[in-house]
Residue, then its C-alpha position, 0 to 999 in steps of 0.5 A: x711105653x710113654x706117648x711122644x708128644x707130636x712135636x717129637x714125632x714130627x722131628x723123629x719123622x723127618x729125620x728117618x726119612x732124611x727131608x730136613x728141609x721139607x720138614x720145616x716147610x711142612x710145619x709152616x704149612x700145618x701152622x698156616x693152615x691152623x691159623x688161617x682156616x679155623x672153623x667153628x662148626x657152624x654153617x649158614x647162608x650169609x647175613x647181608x649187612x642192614x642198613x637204612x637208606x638216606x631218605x628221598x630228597x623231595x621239593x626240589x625246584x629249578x630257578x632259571x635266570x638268564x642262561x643259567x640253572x638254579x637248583x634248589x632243594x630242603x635238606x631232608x630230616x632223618x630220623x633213623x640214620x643209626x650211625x650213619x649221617x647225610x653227607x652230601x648230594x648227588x646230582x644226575x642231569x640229562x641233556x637232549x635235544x629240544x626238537x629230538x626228545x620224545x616222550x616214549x625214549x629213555x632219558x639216561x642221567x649223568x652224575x654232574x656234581x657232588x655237593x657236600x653238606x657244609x656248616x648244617x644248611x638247611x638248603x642244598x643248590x646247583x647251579x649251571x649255565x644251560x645252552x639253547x635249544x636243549x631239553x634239561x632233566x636234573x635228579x638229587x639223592x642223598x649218599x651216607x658218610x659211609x657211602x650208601x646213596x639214597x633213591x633219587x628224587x622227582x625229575x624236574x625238567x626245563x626247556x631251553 
């Protein structure tokens, strides 16, 4: 007796038990399966994807004229970006009373700004007008072109 291929058989089955219509549904779920789970065989924990962090912006300065706020920092060298470029900056500033801050107290930042790094300057800046009787902290880190940020930078702080 020769084998039927599972293609026969799979009709010759539907047919003796009369469900036309669930055969079909029955192949497409079988090919689904086929394609969207295949397996290789090989189990592992997962490998988390290496990448190097932009590096930490250092030198950053606050320049105050009049009521504004000046901040200036050196764009960092980097060496080992791989493929990934500095692309910008982000600058975190908190704002607290000047008679309410104490030096025990949290200071919790806020993102005011996104510069981007334009024509290869060797520079970046912020500037923002300050309003008396504050006390002003500003952070900058460096974020990829794929969106990795970098570690913030010292906290400069000016009374106000």
């Amino acid at each position: 007796m020769m084998p039927i291929p599972l293609i026969q058989q799979t009709n010759q089955f539907c047919r003796n038990i009369n469900v036309k219509k669930h055969c079909v549904f029955c192949l497409a779920l079988l090919t689904a399966l086929i394609i969207l789970f295949p397996a290789c065989g090989k189990k592992g924990p997962p490998v988390p994807q290496t990448f190097v962090p932009p590096p930490v912006v250092e030198g950053l300065q606050i320049i105050l004229e009049d009521n504004v706020a000046m901040l200036r920092w050196p764009i960092p060298e980097w060496e080992e970006r791989g493929e990934d470029f500095l692309s910008g900056f982000h600058v975190y500033r908190s704002q607290t009373a000047a008679e309410k801050s104490c030096k025990d107290c949290p200071v919790r930042f806020k993102k005011v700004a996104d510069i981007q790094i334009k024509n290869n300057t060797s520079a970046g800046s912020y500037t923002e007008a300050l309003e008396t009787g504050y006390q002003y902290s500003f952070k900058v880190s460096g974020y990829t072109d794929s969106g990795y940020e970098g570690d913030k930078s010292e906290t400069v702080t000016i009374d106000f």
